[in-house]
C-alpha positions in Angstrom: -83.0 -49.6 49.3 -84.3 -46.9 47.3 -86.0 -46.4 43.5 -83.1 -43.9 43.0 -85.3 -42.8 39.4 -88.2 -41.8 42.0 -86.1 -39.3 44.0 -86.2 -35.9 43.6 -82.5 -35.6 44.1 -81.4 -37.5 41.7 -83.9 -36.3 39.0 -83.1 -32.5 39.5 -79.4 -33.4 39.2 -79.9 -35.3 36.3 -81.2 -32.1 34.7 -78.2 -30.7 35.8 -76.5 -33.0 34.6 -77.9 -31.9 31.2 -77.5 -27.8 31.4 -73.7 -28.4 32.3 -73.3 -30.2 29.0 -75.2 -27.9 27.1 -72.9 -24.6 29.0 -69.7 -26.6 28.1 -70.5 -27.5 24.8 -69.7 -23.3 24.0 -66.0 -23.2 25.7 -63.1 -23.3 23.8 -61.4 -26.1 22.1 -58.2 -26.1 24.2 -60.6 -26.5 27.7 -62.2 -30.0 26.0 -59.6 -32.0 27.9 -59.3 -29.7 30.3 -62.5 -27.7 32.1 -65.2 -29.1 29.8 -63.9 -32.5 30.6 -64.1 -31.9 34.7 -67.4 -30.3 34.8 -68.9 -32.8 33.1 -67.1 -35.2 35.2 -68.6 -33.6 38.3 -72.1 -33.2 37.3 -71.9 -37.0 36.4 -71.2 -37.8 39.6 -74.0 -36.3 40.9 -76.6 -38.3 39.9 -74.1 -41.4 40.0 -73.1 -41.5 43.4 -76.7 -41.0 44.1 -77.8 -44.0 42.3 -75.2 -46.6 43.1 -75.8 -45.4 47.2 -79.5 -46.1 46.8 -78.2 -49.8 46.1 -76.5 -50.1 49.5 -78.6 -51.9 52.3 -78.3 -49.5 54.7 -78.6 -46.0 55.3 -75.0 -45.4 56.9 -73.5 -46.5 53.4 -76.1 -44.5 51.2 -74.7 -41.4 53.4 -71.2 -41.8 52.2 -72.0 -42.0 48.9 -74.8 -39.0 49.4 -71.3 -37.1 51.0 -69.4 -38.0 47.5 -72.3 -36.6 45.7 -72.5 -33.4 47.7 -68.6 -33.1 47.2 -68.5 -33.6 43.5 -71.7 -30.2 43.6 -69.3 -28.2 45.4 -66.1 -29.4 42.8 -68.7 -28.1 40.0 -69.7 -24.9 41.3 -65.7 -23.8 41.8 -65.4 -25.0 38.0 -68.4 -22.8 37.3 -67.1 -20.2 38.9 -63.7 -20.3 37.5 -65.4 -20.7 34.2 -67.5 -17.6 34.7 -64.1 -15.8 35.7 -62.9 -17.1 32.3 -65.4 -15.6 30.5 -66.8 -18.7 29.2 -70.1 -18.4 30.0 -72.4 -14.8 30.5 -73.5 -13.7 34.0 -77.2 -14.5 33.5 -76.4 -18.4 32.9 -73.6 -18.1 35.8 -76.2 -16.9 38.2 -79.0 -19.7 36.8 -76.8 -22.5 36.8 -75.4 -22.0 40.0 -79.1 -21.5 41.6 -79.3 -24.9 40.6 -76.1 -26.5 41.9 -76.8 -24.7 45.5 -80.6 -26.1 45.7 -79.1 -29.5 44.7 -76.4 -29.4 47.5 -79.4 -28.3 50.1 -81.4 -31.0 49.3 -79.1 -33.5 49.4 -78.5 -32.9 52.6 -81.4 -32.3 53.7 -82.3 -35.9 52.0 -78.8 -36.5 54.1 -80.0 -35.6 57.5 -83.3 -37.6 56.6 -82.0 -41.0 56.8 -81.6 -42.9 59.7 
């Protein structure tokens, strides 16, 4: 078992976790049960799945929900994207925010590839 509040992956997606709220909190009223309410959705799960897999008592288990969490980055950067497309957001946030998601999906699985 890991102290999921002691690992780097789930601290830097927490932020995350935090800028996709703030991003989606400027989209349009007819996207708040739409777009606004999947992105946050996904960036939630981040952090989530990494916490309830550092519970598991062994590392094979942790990995699936380490795979969920990876799966729900990649879910959030197509909804950033289409976003972006949307003209929702400006180019210099797209570019930031998406920095972030991609360093969070590599070290996931680098933390991934780490466990036994």
């Amino acid at each position: 078992m890991h102290n999921f509040k002691k690992l780097k992956i789930w601290i830097e997606s927490m932020h995350l976790v935090s800028e996709v709220y703030s991003i989606t909190k400027s989209f349009p009223t007819n996207e708040k049960f739409g777009l606004v309410s999947q992105m946050n959705r996904c960036a939630v799960s981040i952090p989530s799945n990494i916490a309830e897999g550092s519970s598991k008592s062994t590392d094979k288990h942790f990995k699936q929900y380490l795979d969920n969490s990876l799966g729900s980055s990649f879910e959030l950067e197509t909804q950033l994207i289409i976003a972006f497309n949307e003209n929702y957001i400006p180019i210099e946030k797209f570019k930031e925010t998406e920095n972030k998601i991609k360093q969070i999906q590599k070290m996931i699985s680098g933390f991934r590839s780490g466990l036994s």
